[in-house]
C-alpha positions in Angstrom: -77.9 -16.8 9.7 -81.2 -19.1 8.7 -83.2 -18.4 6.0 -85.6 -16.0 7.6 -82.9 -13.9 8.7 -81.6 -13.8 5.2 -84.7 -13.0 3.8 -85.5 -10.3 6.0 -82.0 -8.8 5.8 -82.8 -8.8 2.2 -86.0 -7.1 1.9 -84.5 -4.5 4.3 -82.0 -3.5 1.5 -84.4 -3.9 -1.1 -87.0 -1.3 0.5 -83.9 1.0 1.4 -82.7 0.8 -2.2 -86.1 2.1 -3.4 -86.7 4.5 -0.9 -83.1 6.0 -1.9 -83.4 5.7 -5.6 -87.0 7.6 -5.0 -85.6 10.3 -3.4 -82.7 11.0 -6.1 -85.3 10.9 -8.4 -87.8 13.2 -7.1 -85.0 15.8 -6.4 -85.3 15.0 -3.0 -81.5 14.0 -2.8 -80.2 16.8 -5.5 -77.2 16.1 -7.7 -73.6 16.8 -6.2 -75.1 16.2 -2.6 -73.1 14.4 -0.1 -74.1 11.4 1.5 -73.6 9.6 4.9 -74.4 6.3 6.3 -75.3 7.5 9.4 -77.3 10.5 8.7 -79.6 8.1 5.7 -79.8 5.9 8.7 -81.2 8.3 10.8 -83.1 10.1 8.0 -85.0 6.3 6.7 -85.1 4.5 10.0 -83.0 2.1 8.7 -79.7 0.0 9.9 -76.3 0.9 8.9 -75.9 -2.5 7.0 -78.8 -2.4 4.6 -78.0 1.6 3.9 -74.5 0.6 2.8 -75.6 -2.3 0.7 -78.3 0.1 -1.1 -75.8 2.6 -1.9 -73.4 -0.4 -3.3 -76.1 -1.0 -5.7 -77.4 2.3 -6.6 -73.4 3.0 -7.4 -73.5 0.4 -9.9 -77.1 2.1 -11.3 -75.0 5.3 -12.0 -77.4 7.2 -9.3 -74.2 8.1 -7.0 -70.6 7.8 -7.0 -68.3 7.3 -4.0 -64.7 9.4 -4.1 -61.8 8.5 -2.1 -61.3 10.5 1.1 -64.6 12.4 -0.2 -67.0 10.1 0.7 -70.7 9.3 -1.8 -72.2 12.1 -3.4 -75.5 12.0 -5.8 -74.4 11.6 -9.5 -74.4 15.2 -11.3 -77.1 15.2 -14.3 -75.1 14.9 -17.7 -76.4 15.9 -20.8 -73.4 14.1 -22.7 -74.1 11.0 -21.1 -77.7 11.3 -21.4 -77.3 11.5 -25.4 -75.2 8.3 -25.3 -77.6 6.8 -23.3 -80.2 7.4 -25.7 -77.7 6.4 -28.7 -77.0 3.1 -27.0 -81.0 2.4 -26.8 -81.4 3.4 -30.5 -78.5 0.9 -31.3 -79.9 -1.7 -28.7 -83.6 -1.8 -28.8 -85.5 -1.0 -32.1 -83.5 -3.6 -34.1 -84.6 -6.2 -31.9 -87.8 -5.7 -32.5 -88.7 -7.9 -35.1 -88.6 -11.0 -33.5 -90.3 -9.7 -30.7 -93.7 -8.6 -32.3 -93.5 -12.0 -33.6 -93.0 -13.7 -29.9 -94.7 -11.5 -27.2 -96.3 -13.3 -25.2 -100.7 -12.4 -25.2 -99.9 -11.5 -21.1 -97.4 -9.0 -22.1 -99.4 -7.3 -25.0 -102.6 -7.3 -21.9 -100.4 -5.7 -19.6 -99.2 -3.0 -22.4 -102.5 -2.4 -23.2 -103.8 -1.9 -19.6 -100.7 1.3 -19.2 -101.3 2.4 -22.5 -104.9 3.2 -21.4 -104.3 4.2 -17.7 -101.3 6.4 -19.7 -103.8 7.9 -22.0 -106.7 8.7 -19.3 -105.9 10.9 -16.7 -102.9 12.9 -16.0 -100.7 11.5 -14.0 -97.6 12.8 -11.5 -94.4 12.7 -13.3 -93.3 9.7 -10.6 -96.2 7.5 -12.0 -96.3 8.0 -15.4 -92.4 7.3 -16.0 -93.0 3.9 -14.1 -95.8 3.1 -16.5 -93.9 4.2 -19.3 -90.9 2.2 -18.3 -92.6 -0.7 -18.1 -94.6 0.3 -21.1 -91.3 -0.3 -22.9 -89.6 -3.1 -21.5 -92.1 -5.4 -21.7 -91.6 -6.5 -25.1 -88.1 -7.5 -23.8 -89.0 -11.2 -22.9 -88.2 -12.0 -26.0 -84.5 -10.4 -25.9 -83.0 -13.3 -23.3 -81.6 -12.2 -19.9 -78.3 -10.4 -21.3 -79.8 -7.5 -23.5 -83.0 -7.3 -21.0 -80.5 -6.6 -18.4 -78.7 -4.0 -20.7 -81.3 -2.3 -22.3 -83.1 -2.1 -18.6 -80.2 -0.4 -17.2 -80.2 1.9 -20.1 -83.6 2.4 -18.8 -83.4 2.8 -15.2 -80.4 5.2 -15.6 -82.6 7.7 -18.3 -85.7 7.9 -15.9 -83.7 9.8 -13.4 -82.5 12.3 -16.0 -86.0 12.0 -17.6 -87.5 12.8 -14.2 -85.4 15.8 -13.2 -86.1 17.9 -16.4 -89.7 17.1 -16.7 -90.7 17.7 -13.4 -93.6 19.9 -13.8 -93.8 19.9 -16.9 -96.3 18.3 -19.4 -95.9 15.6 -21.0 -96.0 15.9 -24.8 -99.6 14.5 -26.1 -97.8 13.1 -29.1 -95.8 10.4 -26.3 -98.9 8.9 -25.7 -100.0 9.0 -29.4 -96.1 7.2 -30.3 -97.0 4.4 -27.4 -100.5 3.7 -29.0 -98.9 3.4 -32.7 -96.1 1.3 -31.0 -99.0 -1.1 -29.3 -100.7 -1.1 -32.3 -97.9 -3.0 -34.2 -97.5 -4.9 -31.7 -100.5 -6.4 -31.6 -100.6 -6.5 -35.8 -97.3 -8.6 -35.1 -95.9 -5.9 -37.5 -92.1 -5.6 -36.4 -91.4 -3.2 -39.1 -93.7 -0.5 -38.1 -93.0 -1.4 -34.3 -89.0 -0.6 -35.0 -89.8 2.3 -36.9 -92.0 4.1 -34.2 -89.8 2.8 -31.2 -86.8 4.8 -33.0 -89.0 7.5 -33.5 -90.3 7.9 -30.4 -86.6 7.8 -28.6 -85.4 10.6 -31.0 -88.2 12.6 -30.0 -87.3 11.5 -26.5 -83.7 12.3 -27.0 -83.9 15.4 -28.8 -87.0 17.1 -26.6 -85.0 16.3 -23.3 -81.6 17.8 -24.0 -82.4 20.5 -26.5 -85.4 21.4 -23.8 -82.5 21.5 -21.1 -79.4 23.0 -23.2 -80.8 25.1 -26.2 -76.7 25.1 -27.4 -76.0 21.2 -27.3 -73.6 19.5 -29.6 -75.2 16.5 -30.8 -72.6 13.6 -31.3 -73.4 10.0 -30.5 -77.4 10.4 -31.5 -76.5 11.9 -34.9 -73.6 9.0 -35.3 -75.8 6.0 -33.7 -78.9 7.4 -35.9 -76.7 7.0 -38.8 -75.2 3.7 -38.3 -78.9 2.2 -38.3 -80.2 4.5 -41.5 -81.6 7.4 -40.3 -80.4 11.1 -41.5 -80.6 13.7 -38.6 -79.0 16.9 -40.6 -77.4 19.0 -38.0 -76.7 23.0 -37.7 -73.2 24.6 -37.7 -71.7 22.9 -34.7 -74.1 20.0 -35.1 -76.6 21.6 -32.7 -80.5 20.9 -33.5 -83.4 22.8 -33.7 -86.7 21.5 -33.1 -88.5 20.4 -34.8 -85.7 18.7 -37.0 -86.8 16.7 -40.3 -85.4 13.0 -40.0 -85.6 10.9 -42.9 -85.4 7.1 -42.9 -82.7 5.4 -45.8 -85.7 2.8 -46.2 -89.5 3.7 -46.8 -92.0 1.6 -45.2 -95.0 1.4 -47.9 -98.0 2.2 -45.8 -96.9 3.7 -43.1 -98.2 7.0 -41.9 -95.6 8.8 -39.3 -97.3 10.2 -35.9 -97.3 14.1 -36.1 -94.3 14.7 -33.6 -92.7 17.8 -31.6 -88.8 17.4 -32.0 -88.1 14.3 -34.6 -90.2 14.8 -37.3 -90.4 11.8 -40.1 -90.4 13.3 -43.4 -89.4 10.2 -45.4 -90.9 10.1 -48.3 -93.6 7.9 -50.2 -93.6 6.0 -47.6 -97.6 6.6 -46.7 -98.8 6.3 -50.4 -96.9 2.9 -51.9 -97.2 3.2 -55.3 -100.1 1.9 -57.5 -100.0 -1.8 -58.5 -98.2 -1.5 -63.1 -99.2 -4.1 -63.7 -100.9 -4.5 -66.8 -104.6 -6.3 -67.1 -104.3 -9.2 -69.3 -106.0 -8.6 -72.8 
């Protein structure tokens, strides 16, 4: 095969691969439904080869999972796993941080500044804004090095399509938008402090809205645990269910800071928006 032929055989997988992954997404291709080569074939206009080597990859996504002697089927939608999802991010991500308000690149601050603002303008479809968002969040990952981009982008990748099914038609919180511009902000102060500290924020309210919005009766586990193991308090119901809005407090108070008004996580840390007044004595 020369090179053209490789390169075309290529971007035929690639475009079948998105087509597919859009689909699941949208709700097109629900959960638990069975798929076939020949019938996506048929259904995308596409070759049997590149249909096979899209589902090989969206397999190892987490978007479907092939049985034997029953065939590929769409993944079901798990709130468990989405909660250790979101616990692996809140372990991952924020901690990392630091280094990268101090690295980002002026291109990558541009470029979150130009979704931030298209984010913040119009309403968008649910499709649209979660690609914005995504990248939104990702960018600040050229400073991470290729092994925890890859990680934390699968993280990602495998949210959105649980992030996508429950929100469909729904609004998206005003106070996302107000956590992305605090989160910029630092960013662009080079404050890595107040970036971790609204990242984790953010992803608790992201956590907590998504799966106590879809199951009113969870059992919080790994997101209490993971919380924990990086300093934050989430105090839990009988059962350790939560109820929005829950009061999370940080073990450390960051002097200055002044917590976006959230939905589902709220900071209640306290002195941590009023440092304390200079003692020092004036010299007689």
């Amino acid at each position: 095969m020369d090179t053209d032929e490789t390169s075309r055989s290529g971007d035929a997988v690639t475009l079948v691969h998105e087509e597919l992954r859009e689909l699941i997404l949208s709700g097109s291709l629900p959960p638990g439904q069975r798929l076939t080569q020949r019938e996506l074939s048929d259904r995308l206009g596409a070759g049997r080869t590149p249909v096979r080597e899209a589902l090989r990859m969206l397999e190892a996504e987490g978007f479907v999972v092939s049985r034997a002697n029953y065939g590929i089927t769409v993944s079901s939608l798990d709130l468990h796993e989405a909660e250790e999802l979101f616990a692996a991010l809140l372990l991952l991500q924020p901690p990392l941080l630091a280094r990268a308000a101090r690295e980002i690149s002026d291109r990558a601050l541009r470029r979150m500044a130009e979704l931030s603002a298209v984010m913040r303008a119009l309403p968008q479809e649910p499709r649209d804004f979660h690609r914005d968002h995504t990248e939104f969040h990702t960018l600040p990952q050229e400073t991470f090095g290729p092994t925890l981009s890859k990680v934390i982008g699968d993280l990602y990748r495998r949210l959105s399509r649980l992030q996508r099914f429950y929100y469909r038609g729904r609004r998206i919180p005003a106070f996302a938008q107000e956590l992305d511009l605090a989160f910029l902000e630092a960013m662009q102060a080079k404050d890595g402090a107040r970036a971790r500290r609204v990242q984790e924020l953010h992803m608790l309210n992201s956590a907590i809205g998504l799966i106590t919005d879809a199951d009113p009766w969870h059992e919080f586990g790994p997101l209490i645990d993971a919380a924990a193991g990086v300093g934050i308090h989430i105090p839990s119901a009988s059962g350790r269910m939560l109820t929005p809005p829950v009061q999370v407090t940080w073990a450390e108070p960051l002097p200055g800071y002044r917590p976006v008004a959230t939905g589902y996580a709220v900071d209640v840390t306290p002195d941590q928006a009023h440092p304390q007044e200079d003692q020092r004595l004036d010299p007689l």
